[in-house]
Backbone as JSON, one array per atom type, in Angstrom:
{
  "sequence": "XXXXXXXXXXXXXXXXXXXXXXXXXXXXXXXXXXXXXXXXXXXXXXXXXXXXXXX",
  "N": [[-4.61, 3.22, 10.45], [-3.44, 5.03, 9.34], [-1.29, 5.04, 8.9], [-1.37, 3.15, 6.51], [-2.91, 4.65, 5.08], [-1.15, 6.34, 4.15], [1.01, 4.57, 2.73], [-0.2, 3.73, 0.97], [-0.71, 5.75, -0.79], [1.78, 6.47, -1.76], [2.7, 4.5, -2.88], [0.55, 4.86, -4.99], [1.73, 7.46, -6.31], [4.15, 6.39, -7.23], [3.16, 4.39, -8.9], [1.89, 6.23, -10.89], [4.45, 7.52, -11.95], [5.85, 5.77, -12.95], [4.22, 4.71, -15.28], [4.32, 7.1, -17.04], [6.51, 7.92, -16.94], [9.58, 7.84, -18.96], [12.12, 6.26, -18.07], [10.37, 4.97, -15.92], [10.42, 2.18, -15.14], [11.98, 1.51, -12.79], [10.44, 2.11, -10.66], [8.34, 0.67, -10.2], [8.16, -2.02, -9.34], [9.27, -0.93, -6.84], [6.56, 0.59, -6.41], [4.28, -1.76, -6.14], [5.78, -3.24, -3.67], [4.97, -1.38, -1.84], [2.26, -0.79, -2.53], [1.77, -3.68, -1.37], [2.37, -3.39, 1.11], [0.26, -1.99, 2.62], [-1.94, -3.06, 2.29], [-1.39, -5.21, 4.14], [-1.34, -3.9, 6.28], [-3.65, -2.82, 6.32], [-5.07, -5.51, 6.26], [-4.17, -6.68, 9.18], [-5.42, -5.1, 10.85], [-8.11, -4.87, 10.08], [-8.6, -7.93, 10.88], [-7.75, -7.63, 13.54], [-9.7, -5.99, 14.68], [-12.16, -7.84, 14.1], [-11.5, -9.63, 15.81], [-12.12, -8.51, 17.99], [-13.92, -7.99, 18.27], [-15.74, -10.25, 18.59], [-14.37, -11.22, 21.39]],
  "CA": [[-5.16, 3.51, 9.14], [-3.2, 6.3, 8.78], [-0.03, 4.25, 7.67], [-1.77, 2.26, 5.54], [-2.43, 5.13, 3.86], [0.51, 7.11, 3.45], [2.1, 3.36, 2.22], [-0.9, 3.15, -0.34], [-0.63, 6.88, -1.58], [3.21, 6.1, -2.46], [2.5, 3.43, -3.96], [-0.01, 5.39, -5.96], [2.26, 8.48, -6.92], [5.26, 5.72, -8.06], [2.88, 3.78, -9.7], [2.06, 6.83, -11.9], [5.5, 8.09, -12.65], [6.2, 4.06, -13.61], [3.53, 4.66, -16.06], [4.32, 8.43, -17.22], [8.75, 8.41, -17.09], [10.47, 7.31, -19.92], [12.69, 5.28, -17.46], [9.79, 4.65, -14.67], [9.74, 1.04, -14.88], [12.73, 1.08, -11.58], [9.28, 2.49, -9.8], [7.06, -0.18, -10.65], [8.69, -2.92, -8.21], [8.79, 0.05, -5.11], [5.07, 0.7, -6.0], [4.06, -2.95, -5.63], [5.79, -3.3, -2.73], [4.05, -0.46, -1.01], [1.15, -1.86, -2.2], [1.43, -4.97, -0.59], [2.44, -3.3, 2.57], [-0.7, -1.08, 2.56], [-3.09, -4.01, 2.22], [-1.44, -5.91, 5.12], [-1.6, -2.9, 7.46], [-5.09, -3.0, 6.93], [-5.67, -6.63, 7.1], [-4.07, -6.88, 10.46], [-6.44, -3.78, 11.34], [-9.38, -5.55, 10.43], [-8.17, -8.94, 11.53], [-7.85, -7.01, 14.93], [-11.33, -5.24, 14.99], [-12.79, -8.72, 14.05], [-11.16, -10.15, 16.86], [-12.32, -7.67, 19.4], [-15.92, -7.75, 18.17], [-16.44, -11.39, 18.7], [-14.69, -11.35, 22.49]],
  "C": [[-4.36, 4.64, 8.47], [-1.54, 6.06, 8.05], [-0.34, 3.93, 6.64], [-1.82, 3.62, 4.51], [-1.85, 6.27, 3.12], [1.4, 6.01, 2.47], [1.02, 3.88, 0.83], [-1.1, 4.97, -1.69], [1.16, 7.14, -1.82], [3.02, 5.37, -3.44], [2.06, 4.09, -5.03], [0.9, 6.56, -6.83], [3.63, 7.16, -7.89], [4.71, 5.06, -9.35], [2.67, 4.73, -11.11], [3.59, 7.62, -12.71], [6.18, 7.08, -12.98], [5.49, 4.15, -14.87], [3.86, 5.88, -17.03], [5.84, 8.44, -17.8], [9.28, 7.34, -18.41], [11.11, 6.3, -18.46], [11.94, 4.63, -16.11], [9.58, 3.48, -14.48], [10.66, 0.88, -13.16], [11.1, 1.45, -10.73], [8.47, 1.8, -9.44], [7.24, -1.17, -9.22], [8.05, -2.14, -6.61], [7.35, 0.17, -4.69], [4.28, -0.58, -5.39], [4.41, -3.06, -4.49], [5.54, -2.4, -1.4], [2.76, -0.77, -0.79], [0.34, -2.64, -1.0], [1.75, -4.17, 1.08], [1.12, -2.66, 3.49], [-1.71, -2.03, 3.15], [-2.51, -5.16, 3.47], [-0.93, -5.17, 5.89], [-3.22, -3.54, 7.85], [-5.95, -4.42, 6.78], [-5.23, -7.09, 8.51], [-4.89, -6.26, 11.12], [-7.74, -4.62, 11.54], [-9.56, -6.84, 10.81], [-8.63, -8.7, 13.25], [-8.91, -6.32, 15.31], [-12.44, -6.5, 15.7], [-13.11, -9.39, 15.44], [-11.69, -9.85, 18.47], [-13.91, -7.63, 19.71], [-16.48, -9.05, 18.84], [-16.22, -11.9, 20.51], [-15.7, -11.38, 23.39]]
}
């Protein structure tokens, strides 16, 4: 959890200086793909909880 969210608080700081910078759109892409990496940390996480609950 603690990747997930270091990925998803990148994401968040790019996404605002994408929004904020005269030239921040190069940011926009990086943020997205932090994003997405964020959100499939923590669906393998809870994928893997799921998994453990129902053994």
């Amino acid at each position: 959890m603690e990747h997930a969210s270091l990925l998803l608080y990148c994401a968040k700081a790019l996404s605002l200086d994408a929004a904020l910078e005269a030239d921040g759109e190069r940011y926009a892409w990086a943020s997205h793909y932090l994003g997405e990496m964020g959100k499939a940390v923590i669906d393998d996480l809870t994928q893997g909880m799921l998994r453990g609950e129902s053994v």
